[in-house]
C-alpha positions as CSV (number, residue, x, y, z in Angstrom):
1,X,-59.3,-18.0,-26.9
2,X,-56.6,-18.0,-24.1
3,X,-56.8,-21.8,-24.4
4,X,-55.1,-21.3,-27.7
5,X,-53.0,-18.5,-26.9
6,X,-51.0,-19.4,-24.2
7,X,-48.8,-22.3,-26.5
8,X,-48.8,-20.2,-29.4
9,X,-46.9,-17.6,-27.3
10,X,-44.7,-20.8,-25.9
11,X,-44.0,-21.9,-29.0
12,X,-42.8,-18.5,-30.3
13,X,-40.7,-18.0,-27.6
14,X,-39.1,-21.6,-28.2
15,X,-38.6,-21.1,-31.8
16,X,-35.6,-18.5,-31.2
17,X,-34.3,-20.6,-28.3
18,X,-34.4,-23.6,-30.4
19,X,-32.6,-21.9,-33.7
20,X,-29.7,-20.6,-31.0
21,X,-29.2,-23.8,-29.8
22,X,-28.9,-25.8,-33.5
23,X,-26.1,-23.1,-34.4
24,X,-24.1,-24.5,-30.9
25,X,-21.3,-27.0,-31.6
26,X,-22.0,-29.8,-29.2
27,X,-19.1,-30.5,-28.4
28,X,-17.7,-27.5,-27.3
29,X,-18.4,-27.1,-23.7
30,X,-17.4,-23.7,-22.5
31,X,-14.9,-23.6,-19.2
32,X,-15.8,-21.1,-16.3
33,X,-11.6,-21.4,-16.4
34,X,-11.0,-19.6,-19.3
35,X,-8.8,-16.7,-18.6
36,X,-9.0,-17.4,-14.8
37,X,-6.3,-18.8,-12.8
38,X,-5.5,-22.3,-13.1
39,X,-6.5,-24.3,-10.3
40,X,-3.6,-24.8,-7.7
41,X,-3.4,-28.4,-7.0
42,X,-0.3,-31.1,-5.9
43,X,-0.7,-34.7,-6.7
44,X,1.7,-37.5,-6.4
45,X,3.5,-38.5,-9.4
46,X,2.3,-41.4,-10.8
47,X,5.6,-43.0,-11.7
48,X,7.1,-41.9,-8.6
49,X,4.9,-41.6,-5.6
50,X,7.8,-40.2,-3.1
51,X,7.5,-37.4,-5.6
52,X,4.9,-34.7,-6.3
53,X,3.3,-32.8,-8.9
54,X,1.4,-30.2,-9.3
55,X,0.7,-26.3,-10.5
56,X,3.8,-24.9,-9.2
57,X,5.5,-27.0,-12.2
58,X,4.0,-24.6,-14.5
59,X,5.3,-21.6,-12.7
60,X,6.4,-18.9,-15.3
61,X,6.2,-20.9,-18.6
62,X,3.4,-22.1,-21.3
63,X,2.3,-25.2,-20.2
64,X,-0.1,-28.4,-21.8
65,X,-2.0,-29.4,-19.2
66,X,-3.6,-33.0,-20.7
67,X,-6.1,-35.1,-18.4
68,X,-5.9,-39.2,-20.1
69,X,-6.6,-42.7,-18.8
70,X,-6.2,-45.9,-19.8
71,X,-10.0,-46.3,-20.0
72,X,-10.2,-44.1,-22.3
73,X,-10.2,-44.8,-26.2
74,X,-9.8,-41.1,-27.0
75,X,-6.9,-40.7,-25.2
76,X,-5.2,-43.9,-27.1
77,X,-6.1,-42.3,-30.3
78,X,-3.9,-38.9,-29.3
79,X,-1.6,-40.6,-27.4
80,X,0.8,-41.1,-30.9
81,X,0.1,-36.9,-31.9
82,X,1.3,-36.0,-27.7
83,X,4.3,-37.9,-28.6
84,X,5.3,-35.9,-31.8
85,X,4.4,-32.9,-29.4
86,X,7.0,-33.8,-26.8
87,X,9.5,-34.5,-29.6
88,X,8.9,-31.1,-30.9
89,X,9.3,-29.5,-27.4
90,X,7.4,-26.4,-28.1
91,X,6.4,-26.4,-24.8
92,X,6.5,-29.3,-21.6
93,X,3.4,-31.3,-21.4
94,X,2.3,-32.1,-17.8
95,X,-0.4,-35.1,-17.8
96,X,-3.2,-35.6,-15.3
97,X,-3.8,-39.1,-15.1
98,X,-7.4,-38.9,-13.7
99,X,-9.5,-42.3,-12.2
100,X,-7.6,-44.6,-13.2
101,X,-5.4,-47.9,-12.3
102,X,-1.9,-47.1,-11.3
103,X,0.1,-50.0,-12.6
104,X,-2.0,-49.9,-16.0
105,X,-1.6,-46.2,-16.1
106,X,2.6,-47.1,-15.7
107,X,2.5,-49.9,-18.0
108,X,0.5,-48.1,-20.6
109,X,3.2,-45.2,-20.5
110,X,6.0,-48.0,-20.9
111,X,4.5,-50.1,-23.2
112,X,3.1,-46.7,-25.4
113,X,6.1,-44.1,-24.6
114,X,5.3,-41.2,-22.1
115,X,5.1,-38.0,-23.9
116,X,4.5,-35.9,-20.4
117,X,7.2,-34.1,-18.4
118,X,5.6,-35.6,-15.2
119,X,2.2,-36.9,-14.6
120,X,0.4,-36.9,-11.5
121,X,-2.1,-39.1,-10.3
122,X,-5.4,-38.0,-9.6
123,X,-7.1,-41.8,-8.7
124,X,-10.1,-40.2,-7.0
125,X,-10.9,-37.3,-9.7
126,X,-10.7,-35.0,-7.1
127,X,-8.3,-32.4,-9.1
128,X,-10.5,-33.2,-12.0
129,X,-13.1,-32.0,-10.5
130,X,-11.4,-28.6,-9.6
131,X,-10.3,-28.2,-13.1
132,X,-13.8,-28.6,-14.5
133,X,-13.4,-31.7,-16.1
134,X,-15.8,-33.6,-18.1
135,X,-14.4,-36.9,-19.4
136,X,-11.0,-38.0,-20.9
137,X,-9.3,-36.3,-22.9
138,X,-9.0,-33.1,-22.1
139,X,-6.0,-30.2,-22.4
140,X,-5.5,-27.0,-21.1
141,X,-3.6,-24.2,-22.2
142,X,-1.7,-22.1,-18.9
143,X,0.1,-19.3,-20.1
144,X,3.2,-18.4,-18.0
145,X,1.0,-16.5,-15.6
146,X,-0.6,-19.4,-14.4
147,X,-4.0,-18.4,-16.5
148,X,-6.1,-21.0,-18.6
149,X,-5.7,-19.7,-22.1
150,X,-7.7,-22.3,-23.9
151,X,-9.4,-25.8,-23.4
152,X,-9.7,-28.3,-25.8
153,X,-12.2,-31.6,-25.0
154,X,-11.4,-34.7,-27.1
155,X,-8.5,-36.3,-28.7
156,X,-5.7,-33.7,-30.2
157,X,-4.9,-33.9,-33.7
158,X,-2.3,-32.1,-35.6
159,X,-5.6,-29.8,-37.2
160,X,-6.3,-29.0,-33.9
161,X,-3.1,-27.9,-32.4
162,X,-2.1,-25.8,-35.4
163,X,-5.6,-24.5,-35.6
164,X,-6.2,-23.5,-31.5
165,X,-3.3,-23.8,-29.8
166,X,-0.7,-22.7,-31.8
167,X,-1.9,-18.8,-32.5
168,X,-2.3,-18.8,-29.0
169,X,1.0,-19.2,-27.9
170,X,3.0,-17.2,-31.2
171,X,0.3,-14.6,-29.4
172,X,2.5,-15.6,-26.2
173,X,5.9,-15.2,-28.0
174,X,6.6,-18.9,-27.2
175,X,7.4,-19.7,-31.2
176,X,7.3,-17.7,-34.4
């Protein structure tokens, strides 16, 4: 009888599990940096390398924080909806250029248009890793205060922005 007991019990246990998980979007991976302080970090630039940047840019204003590549198809397809962003200057955009090629990273930016205030160059994935990053794309929302307000993993789209981000910072006073 126990025999047959055991995986019943298993299996009713699983069942719940199972129904919790299928209700999950899988693409939503939650942060451990959400409302926490962003990670402090300072990188060279990667159009200048006499030049640094890093957290203290963000000090005391919203702030995109978006992680790209050149490797990375995802970041091509956003790349054009960043550069509408930066046009619209709701708020600076700070890239983190993460494992990648420095004079493809350059060139890309040249050939593509650079959307970001500064980008710094993270070749080794080091402040990637700090930041909890999982692949390419990737953009963080710091509130002036230096706190991760939101995290958004994939490409950004207009639907996107308007939909996440932007409540978030009219919440922050930063637009009406």
């Amino acid at each position: 009888m126990t025999r047959y007991l055991v995986p019943l019990v298993a299996f009713a246990i699983l069942i719940p599990v199972l129904m919790i998980g299928l209700t999950r979007d899988p693409r939503e991976l939650p942060s451990p940096l959400l409302q926490q302080a962003a990670p402090q970090f300072e990188l060279p630039s990667l159009l200048d390398p006499a030049r640094t940047v890093g957290s203290k840019d963000f000090d005391n204003q919203m702030t995109l924080l978006n992680v790209w590549a050149t490797w990375c198809p995802g970041c091509r397809q956003e790349h054009d909806f960043l550069l509408q962003l930066a046009r619209e200057a709701v708020l600076p955009i700070y890239g983190l250029n993460w494992r990648d090629n420095r004079p493809e990273a350059t060139r890309w930016l040249e050939v593509l248009g650079n959307p970001y205030v500064a980008s710094a160059f993270d070749e080794e994935g080091r402040v990637g890793i700090d930041w909890g990053v999982y692949g390419a794309p990737e953009t963080f929302l710091i509130d002036a205060n230096g706190i991760v307000v939101h995290k958004h993993i994939a490409p950004l789209t207009r639907e996107i922005w308007e939909r996440d981000f932007v409540p978030l910072i009219r919440a922050a006073g930063v637009v009406q």
